[in-house]
C-alpha positions as CSV (number, residue, x, y, z in Angstrom):
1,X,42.2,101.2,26.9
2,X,40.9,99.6,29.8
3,X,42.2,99.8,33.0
4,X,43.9,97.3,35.1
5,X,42.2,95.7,38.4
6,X,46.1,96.8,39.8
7,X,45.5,100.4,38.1
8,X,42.2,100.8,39.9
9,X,43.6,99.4,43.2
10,X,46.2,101.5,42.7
11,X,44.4,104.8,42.1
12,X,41.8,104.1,45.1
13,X,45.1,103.5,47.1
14,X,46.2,107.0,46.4
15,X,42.6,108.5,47.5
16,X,43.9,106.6,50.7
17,X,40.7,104.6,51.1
18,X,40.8,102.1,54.3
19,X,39.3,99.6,51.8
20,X,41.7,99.5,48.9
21,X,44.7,99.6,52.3
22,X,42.7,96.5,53.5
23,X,42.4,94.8,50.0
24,X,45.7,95.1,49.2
25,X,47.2,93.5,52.5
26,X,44.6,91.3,51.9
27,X,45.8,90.3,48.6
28,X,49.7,90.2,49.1
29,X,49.8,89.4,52.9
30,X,51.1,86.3,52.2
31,X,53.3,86.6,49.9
32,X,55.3,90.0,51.5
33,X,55.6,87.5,54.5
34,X,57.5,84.8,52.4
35,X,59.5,87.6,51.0
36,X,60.7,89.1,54.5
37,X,61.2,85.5,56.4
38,X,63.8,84.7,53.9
39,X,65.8,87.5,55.7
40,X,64.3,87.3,59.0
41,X,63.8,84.7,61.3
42,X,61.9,85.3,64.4
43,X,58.1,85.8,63.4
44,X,57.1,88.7,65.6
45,X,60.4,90.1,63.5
46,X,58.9,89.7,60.8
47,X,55.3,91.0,61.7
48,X,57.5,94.2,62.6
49,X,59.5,94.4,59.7
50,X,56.3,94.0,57.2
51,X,54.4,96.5,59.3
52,X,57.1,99.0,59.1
53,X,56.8,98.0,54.9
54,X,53.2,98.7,55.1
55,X,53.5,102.1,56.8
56,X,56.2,102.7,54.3
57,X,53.9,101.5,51.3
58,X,51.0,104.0,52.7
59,X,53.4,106.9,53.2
60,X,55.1,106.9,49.4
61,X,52.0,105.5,47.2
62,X,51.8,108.7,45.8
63,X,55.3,108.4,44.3
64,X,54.5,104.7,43.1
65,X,54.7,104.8,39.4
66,X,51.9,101.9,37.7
67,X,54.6,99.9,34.9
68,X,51.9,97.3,33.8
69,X,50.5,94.0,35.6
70,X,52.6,93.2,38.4
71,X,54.4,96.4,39.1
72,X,53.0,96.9,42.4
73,X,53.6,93.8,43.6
74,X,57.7,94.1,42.4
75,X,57.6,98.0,44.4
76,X,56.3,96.1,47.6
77,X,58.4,93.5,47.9
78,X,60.8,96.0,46.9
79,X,60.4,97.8,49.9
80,X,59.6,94.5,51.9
81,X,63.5,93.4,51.2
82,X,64.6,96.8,51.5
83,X,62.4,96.9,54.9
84,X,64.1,93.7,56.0
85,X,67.7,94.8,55.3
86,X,67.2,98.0,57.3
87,X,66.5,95.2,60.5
88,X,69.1,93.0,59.5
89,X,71.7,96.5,59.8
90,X,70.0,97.4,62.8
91,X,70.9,94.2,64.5
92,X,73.4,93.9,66.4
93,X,73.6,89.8,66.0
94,X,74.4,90.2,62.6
95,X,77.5,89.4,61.1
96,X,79.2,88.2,57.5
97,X,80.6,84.5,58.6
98,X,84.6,84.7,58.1
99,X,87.0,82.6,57.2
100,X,87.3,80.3,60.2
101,X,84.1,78.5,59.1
102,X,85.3,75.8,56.3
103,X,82.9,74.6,54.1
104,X,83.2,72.2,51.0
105,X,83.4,73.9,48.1
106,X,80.9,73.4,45.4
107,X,82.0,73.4,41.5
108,X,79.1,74.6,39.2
109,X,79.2,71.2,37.7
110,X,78.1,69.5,41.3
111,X,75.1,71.7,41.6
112,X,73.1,69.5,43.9
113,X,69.7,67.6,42.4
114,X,67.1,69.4,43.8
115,X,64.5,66.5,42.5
116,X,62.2,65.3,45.4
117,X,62.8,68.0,47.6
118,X,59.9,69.9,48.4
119,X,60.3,74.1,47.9
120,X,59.2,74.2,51.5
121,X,62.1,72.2,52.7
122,X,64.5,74.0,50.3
123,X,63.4,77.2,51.9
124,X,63.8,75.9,55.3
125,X,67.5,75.4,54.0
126,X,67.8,78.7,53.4
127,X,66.4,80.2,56.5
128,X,69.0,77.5,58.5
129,X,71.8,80.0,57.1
130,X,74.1,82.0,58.8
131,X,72.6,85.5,58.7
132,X,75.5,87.3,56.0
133,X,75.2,83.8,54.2
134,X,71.3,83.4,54.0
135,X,71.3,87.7,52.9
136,X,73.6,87.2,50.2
137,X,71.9,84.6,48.9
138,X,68.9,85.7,49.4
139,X,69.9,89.1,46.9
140,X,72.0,87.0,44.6
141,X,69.1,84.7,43.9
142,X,65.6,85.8,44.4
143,X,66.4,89.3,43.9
144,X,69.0,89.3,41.1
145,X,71.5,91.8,42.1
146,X,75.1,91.3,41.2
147,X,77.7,91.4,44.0
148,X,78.8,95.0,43.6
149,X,75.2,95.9,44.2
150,X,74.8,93.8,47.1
151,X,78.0,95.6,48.6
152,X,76.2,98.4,48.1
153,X,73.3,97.6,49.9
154,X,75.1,95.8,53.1
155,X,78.2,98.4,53.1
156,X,80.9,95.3,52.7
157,X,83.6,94.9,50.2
158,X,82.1,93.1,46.5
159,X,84.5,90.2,47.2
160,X,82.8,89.4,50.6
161,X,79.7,89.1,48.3
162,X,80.9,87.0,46.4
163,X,82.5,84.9,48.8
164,X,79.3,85.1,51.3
165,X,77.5,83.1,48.3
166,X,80.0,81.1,47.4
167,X,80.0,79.6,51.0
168,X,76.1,79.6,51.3
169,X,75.7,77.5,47.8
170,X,78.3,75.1,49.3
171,X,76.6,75.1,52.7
172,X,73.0,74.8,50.9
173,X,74.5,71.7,49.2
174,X,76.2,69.8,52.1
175,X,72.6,70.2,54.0
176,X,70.8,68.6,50.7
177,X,73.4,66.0,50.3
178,X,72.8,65.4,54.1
179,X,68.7,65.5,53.7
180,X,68.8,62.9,50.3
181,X,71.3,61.1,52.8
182,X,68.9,60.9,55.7
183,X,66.0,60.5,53.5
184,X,67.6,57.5,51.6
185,X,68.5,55.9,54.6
186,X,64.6,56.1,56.0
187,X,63.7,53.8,53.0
């Protein structure tokens, strides 16, 4: 059986070559960065948190375990988001929204049409969030994990998950509802 060009990377990562290190940032650069600024905001942030992921990455390859195609990628950005929620802990500004922020509520039937708005500008969306909103989301969405694990992960109780995303899908939807208003209005 032949190996993989993410085997080989893999195994000439663990021989801690400088050029596999350099080929791999090269090579998912881009796309840990997407991953972490749907957490973080401020770019040097960022350049910190994915440098911390790196040094992370360099310092436990030895326990990465090759699943197939793509599992390197998925433990990165594992430890990209994982990376990312250590910051968001860390800082001090962060804070679940509460109750005193009113929001229209958003039945599942109402999902907003999402036709003729770019991914770009739906991501900008997101990153427009309140910090506990756009996390929340973030985990519920892009990284799959059910409320009680996002409790978990932010130490807060698994109905203030659930309520953190209920808020940021109604939130998400006034802003496109707003943007198709705008947009319409241009024409």
């Amino acid at each position: 059986m032949e190996e993989s060009k993410e085997q080989m990377l893999t195994n000439r990562l663990r021989l801690k070559e400088e050029a596999a290190w350099k080929e791999l940032f090269g090579a998912h650069s881009r796309n840990l960065t997407y991953v972490c600024s749907r957490y973080i905001i401020s770019k040097d942030d960022v350049h910190d948190v994915l440098q911390n992921s790196f040094i992370k990455m360099f310092g436990s390859i030895d326990s990465f375990e090759y699943r197939g195609v793509g599992s390197l990628r998925a433990w990165m950005s594992r430890i990209v988001v994982n990376e990312s929620l250590s910051y968001i802990k860390r800082n001090s500004d962060f804070k679940l929204m509460t109750d005193d922020f009113e929001f229209p509520d958003v039945s599942d039937e109402e999902e907003p049409d999402l036709e003729e708005i770019s991914e770009l500008t739906i991501m900008k969306m997101v990153r427009s969030l309140p910090d506990g909103y756009r996390t929340v989301f973030n985990l519920f969405v892009f990284e799959q994990k059910s409320h009680k694990e996002i409790a978990g992960l932010l130490g807060i109780a698994e109905n203030s998950s659930a309520s953190q995303f209920h808020r940021a899908k109604g939130l998400l939807a006034q802003k496109i509802k707003e943007y198709k208003m705008v947009k319409k209005s241009a024409i």
